[in-house]
VOGU-3710 file (C-alpha; in Angstrom, 3 decimals, decimal comma):
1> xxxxxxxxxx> 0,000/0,000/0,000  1,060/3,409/-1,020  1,932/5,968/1,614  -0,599/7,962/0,006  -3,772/7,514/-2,032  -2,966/9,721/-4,849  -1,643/13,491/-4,850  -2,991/16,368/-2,614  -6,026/17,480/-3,867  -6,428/20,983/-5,796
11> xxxxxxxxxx> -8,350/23,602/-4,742  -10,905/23,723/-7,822  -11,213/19,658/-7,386  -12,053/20,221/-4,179  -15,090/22,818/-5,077  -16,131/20,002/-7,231  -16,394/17,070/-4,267  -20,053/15,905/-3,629  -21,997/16,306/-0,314  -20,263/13,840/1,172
21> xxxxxxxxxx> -16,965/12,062/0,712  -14,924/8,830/1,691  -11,729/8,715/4,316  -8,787/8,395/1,709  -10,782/11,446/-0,129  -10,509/13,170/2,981  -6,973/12,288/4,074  -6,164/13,446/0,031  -7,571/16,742/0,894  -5,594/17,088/4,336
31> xxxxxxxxxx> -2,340/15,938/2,934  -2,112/12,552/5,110  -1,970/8,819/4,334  -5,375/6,730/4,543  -3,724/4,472/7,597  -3,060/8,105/9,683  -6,901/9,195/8,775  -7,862/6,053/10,481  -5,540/6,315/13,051  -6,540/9,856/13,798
41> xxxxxxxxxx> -10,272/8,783/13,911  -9,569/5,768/16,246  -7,824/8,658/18,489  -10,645/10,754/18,419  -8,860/13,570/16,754  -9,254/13,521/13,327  -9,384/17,508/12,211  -13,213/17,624/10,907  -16,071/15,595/12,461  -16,841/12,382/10,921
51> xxxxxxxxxx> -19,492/10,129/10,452  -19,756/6,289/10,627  -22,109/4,572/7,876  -22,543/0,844/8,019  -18,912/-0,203/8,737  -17,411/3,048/6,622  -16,576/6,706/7,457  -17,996/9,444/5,666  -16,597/12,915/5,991  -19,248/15,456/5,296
61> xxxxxxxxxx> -17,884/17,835/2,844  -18,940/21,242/4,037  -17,346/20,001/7,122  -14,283/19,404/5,401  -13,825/22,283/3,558  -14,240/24,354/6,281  -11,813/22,895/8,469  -9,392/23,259/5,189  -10,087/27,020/5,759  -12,642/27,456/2,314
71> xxxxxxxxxx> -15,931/29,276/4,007  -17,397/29,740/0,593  -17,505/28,901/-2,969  -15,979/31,647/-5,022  -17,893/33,631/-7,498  -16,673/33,849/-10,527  -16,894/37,130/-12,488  -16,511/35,740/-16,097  -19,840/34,297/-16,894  -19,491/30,628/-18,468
81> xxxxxxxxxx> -19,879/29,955/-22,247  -23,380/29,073/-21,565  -24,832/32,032/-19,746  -22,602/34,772/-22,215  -24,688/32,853/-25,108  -28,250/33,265/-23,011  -27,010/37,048/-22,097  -26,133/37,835/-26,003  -29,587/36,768/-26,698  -31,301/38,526/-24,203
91> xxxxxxxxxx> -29,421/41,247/-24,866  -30,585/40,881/-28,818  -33,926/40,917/-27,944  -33,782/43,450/-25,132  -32,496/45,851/-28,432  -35,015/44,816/-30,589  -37,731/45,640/-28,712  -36,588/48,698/-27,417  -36,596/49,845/-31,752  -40,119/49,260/-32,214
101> xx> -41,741/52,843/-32,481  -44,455/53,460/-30,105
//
């Protein structure tokens, strides 16, 4: 078994985690090797709660990034490819109707 279970995890793959992750997700995301994330839980000091389902932990992702320090999602400025298309078109129309003489 490999010290670790795959490289730290980024900061935009970590905005992208679901609701709820597994341990060697959450040892990825602190930087520590799946056998230490157990160890830590069996110690009772693990660095975000934790949550026992059936006979496997689940780390709670809000949880985690929050102990990582990340409050809140960022907001991007640039709008995606989708929404610029939506707001051209909107924007089109928004024009066109304004021309129509009263």
């Amino acid at each position: 078994m490999s010290a670790r279970s795959g490289p730290p995890l980024g900061f935009a793959e970590a905005l992208d985690l679901p609701l709820i992750v597994d341990l060697r997700t959450a040892a990825r995301a602190f930087g520590i090797c799946p056998a230490t994330a157990y160890k830590l839980i069996r110690l009772g000091t693990f660095p975000c709660p934790v949550l026992r389902v059936g006979g496997r932990y689940r780390i709670p992702t809000a949880y985690l990034l929050r102990t990582l320090g990340i409050e809140e999602r960022p907001v991007y400025a640039v709008p995606l490819e989708d929404d610029e298309e939506s707001a051209a078109q909107s924007h089109d129309a928004h024009v066109r109707a304004s021309e129509v003489p009263a």
